[in-house]
N, C-alpha and C positions, 0 to 999 in steps of 0.2 A: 682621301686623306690629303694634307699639307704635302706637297711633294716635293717642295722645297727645288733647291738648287739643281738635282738632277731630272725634274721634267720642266725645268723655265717654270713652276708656281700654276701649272695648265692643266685643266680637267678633262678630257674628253674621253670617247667611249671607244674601245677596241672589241670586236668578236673571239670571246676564246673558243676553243677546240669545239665542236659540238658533241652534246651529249655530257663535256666535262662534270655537271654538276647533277646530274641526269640520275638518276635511280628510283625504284617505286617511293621511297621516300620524301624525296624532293623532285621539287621544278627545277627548269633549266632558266636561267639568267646569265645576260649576256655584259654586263655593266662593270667597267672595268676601268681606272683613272689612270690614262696614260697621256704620251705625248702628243700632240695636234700633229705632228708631222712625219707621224708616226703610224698611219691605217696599216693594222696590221694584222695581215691573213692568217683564219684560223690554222692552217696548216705551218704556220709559222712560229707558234708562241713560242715554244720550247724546243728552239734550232740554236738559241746561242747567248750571251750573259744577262744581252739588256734585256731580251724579251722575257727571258726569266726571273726579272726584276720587275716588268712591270706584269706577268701575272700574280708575283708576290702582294705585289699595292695592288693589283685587283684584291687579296685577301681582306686587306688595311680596309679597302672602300666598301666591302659587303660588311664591316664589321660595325662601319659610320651609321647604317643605316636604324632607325628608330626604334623597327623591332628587336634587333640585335644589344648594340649599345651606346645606339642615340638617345635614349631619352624613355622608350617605353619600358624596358626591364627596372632600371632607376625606380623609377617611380610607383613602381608594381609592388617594386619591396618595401617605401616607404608606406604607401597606402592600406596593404593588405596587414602591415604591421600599426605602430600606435604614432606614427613621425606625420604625419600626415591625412586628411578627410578627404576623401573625393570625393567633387559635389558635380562634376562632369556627370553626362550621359555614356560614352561610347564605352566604357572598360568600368560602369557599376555594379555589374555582373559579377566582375572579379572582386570588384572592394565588399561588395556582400557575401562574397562567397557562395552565388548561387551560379558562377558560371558554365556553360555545357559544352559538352567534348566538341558539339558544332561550331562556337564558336570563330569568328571569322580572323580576329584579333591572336587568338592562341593559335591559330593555327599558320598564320601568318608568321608568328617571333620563331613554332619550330622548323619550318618550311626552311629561309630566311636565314638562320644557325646554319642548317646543314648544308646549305649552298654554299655557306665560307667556307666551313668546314671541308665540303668537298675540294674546294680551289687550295685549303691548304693542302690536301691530302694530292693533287697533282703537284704539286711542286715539291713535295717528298721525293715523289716518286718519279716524276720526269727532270729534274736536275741533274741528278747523280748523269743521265745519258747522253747529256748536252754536248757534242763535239762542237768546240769551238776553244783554238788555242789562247785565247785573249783571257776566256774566263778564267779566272784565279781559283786555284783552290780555295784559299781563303774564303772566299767572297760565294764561291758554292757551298761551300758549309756551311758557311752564315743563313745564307738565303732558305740552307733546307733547317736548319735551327729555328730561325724566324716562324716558317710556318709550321713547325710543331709549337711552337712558342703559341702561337695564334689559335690551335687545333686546340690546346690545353686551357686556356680561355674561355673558349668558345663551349667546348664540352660543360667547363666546369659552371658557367653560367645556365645552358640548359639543365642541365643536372641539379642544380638550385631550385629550380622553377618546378620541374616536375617532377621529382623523389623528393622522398623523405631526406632530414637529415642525416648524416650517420649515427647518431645516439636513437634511432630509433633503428632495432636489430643490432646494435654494432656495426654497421654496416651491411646488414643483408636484405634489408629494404632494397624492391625491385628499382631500379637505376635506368636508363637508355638502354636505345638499341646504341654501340660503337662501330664505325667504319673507320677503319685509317687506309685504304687501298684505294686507289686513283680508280674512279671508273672507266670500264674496260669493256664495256657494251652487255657486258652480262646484266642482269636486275638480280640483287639478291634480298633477299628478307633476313632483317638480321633480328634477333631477339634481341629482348631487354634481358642486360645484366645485371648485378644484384650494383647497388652503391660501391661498394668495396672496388669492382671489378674495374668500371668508370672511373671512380677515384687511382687506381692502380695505373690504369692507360695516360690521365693525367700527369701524375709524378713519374715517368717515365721519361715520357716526351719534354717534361721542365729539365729531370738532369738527363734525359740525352742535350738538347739541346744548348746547356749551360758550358760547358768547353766552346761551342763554336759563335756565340752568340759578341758582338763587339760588348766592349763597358759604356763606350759612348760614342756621340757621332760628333765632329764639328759644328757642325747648325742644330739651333738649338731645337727647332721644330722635329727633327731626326730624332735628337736624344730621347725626347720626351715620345713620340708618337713612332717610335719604331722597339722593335723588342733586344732588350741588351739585359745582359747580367744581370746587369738591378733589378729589371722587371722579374724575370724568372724566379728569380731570391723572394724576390718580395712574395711572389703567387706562390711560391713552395710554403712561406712562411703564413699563408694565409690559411693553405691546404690545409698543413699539419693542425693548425690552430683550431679549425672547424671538425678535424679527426682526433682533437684531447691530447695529439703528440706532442705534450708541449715542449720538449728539450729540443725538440725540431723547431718546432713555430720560435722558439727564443732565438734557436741558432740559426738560420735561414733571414731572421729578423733582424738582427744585428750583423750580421755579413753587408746590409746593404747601408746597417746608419754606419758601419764601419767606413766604406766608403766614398772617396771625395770628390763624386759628382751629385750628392740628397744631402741636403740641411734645411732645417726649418728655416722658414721666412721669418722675417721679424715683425712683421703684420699680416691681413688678409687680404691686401695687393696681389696676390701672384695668380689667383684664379684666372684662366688664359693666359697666362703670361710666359709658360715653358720656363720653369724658375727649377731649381734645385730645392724646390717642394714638392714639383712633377716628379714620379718615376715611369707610370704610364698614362700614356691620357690617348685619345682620339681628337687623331687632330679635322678642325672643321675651319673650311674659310665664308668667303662670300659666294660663293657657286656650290657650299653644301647647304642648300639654304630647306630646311626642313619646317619651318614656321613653326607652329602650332601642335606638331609634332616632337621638335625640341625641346630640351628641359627647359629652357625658358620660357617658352610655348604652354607647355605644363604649370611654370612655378610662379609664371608673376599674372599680375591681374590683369583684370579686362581695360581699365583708364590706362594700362599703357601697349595694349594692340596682344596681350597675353590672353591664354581662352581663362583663367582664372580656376581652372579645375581643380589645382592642389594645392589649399592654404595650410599653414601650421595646423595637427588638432590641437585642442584643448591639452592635453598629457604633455606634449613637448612643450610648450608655453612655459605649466607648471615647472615642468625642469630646470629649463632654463631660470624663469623667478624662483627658484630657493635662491641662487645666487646672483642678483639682478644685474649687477654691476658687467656681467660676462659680455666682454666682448663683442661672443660672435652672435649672440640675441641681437644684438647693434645691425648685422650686417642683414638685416629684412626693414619690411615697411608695411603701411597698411594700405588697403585695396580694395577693388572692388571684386565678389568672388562670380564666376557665371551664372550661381542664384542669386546674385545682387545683395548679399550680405557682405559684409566690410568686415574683411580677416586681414588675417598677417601673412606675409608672403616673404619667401626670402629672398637676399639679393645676390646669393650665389652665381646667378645666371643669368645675367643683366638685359640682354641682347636678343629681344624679340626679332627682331628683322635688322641682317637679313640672318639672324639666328645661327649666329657665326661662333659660339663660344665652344671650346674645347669641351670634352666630356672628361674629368679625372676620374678614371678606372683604377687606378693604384698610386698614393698620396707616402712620402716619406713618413706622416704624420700617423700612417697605420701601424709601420713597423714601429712608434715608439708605443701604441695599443698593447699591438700584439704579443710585443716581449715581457711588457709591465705585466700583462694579463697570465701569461704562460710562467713567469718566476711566479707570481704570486698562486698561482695553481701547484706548485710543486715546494714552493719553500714559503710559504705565508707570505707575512710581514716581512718587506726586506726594504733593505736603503735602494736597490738599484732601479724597482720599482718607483715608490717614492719617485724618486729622481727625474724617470723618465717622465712620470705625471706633472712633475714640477715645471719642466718644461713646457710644457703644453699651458697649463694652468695661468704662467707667469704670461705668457704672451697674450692668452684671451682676456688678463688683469685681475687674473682672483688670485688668494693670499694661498699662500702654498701649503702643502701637508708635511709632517712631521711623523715619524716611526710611530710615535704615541698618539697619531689623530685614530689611530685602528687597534682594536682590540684583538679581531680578529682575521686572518687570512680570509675568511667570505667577506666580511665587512671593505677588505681593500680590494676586493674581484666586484663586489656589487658597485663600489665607485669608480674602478676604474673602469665597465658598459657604462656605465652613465654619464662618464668622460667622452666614451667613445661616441654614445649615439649624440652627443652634440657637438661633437667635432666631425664626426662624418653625417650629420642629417643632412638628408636631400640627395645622397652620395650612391644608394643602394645597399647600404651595408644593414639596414635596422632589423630588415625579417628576418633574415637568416642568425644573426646576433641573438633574436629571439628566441628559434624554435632550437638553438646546439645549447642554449645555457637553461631550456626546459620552460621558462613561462610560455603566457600566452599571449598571443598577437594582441589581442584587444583586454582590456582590461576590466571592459564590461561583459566578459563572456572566456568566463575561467576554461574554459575547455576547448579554444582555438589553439592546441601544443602540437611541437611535435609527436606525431603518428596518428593524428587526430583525421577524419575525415576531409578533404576540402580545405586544406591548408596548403595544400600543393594543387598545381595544372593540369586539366585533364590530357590523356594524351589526347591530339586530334582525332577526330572521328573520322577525317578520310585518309588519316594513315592506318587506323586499323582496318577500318573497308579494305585496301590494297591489300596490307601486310599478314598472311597469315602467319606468323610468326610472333605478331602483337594482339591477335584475336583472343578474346578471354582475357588479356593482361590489362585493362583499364582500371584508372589508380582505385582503390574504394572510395565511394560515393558517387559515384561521376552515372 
């Protein structure tokens, strides 16, 4: 991550503990963004404030990485939903939906999670023991807030990938295995919990952690790429919203546009720019340099050093041309695609090399979504809706809605996803948007929904090898 002000803006690698991230589950990695002047012995990490700060930005840097949430999850949800055609080779597996539990790629994104995951889960648990009198309470609260902030993330993204939605069971569609215990040299095998159970462990760790979490940091690189109140607001608000809570998803949503560190921009300027459009982003400089692997790597064509894998499909086009004039249609181009067909590509993510662009994980621009979509869930038609779409609408340059443009409460929830997947396309939010509100990923193939076969990840086939505990639990179909 950007480490701003308190590492000198420097990347380098420290050894954490051994064994730290270690379980039948996961590999051990050693890859950690700390200070140059700083080599610092594994027997040392968690002796005193600073060390404990940078195995924290060790979480922040396992979380940069492509399989996590640089760029290949993004783009998995655009793909495997209707936002995007993969005409790539390495991950067509997954856009056809014939991929297998062997997989090198899937098993890579869960490997990869649970390695943060484990780093957030020692600094839960080795902070609180820290003897050092310099460390502030404060600042040890925060730190242990952060990394459940991070844990809760992290979860929720695997959890996306490989269950079902909650609307399939209510939530009792099989979920992950969950560890939140610091490894301790034992290996345990942990079962998959039902969704509910995962989702539960998440809103946990959001409001334990929301008392201790800062509102903001002075540098803005901080604000935005580190976890403070907003963000957590914002991921409880996203939580509930994908669990149908909607008085939650409104309230948790407007706690943050409430706010006055998040306001929309007045243009599409801010992308990288840690603007009061960010609430959380991943931050990336010139030393996080992922090429090809980054979403720009992904999104733009091959005439500008991009591999050309992910153009506009066809369906998002259309959306966009009902209402031409929009905006952020404006903000792509056209290109060369790596089958040498000339598509559209967007310009979200400009910066092939050295593929330095932020990742936005969580956009103020969601919570005015989220809340619009959650009043109109529970009280139809209403002005406050309305309004929040107004907003949106008015910046991208299309004429605004009126109480009387909708007849009815589904008529203003079916525009306001259709708002939303053009405001978040390319962002990661389309699959899942899909499978909680019942259609089907692709639209030439009525029966890719939620609880559907192969619409979800298999689990890896060398964690259930290890795990007897996961033996017999692979998803259907797989």
């Amino acid at each position: 991550m950007k480490t701003a002000k308190m590492n000198g803006q420097k990347k380098i690698l420290i050894w954490l503990l051994a064994g730290l991230t270690c379980t039948s589950l996961f590999s051990c990695s050693k890859d950690l963004d700390q200070n140059p002047e700083q080599q610092i012995p594994t027997d040392e990490v968690f002796t005193s404030g600073p060390t404990a700060l940078s195995a924290l930005y060790g979480v922040y840097s396992r979380s940069q990485r492509p399989e996590v949430c640089g760029g290949q999850t993004q783009i998995i949800a655009d793909f495997m939903a209707d936002n995007v055609n993969y005409v790539g080779s390495s991950m067509s597996d997954i856009s056809n939906f014939i991929t297998s539990p062997a997989s090198s790629i899937v098993s890579e994104m869960w490997r990869i999670h649970f390695d943060a995951i484990m780093g957030a889960n020692a600094v839960v648990d080795k902070v609180p023991g820290i003897k050092d009198a310099s460390f502030t309470a404060a600042d040890r609260k925060m730190y242990i807030a952060e990394a459940k902030f991070m844990r809760a993330i992290l979860y929720f993204n695997l959890l996306n990938l490989f269950s079902q939605p909650y609307q399939v069971s209510q939530g009792g569609a099989p979920g992950i295995p969950v560890v939140t215990a610091a490894f301790d040299g034992t290996i345990t095998y942990p079962a998959r919990g039902t969704v509910n159970d995962v989702q539960a462990q998440i809103e946990k760790d959001l409001l334990d952690a929301l008392p201790d979490l800062s509102d903001t940091f002075s540098d803005p690189m901080l604000a935005r790429g580190r976890a403070t109140k907003g963000a957590a607001n914002a991921l409880l608000s996203r939580l509930y919203l994908y669990r149908e809570q909607w008085d939650k998803a409104a309230q948790y949503a407007k706690a943050v546009l409430d706010a006055p560190y998040y306001k929309l921009a007045g243009d599409y300027a801010f992308y990288d720019g840690n603007t009061k459009e960010d609430v959380f982003s991943i931050q990336n400089t010139e030393t996080d340099n992922y090429g090809t692997n980054s979403l720009a790597g992904y999104y733009r064509p091959t005439s500008v050093g991009g591999s050309g894998f992910c153009p506009f499909s066809p369906e998002l086009i259309q959306a966009f041309s009902a209402e031409a004039i929009d905006k952020r249609f404006a903000m792509s181009d056209e290109g060369t695609a790596t089958n040498l067909e000339k598509r559209r590509f967007t310009l979200k993510f400009p910066d092939v090399s050295p593929a330095k662009d932020n990742v936005p994980m969580i956009r103020v621009t969601e919570m005015y979504l989220n809340r619009a979509e959650a009043l109109a869930a529970t009280a139809g038609v209403n002005q406050e809706s309305i309004d929040l779409m107004n907003a949106l609408r008015t910046r991208a340059g299309l004429p605004e809605w009126t109480i009387s443009t909708f007849a009815t409460g589904d008529a203003l929830i079916t525009a306001i996803l259709n708002e939303r997947r053009k405001e978040l396309c390319f962002e990661g939010h389309r699959r899942m948007d899909v499978l909680r509100r019942g259609q089907s990923l692709r639209a030439n193939d009525p029966d890719k929904k939620a609880g559907a076969d192969r619409v979800i990840l298999p689990i890896p086939q060398r964690e259930i090898d290890l795990s007897p505990s996961l033996k017999g639990h692979q998803n259907p179909g797989y």
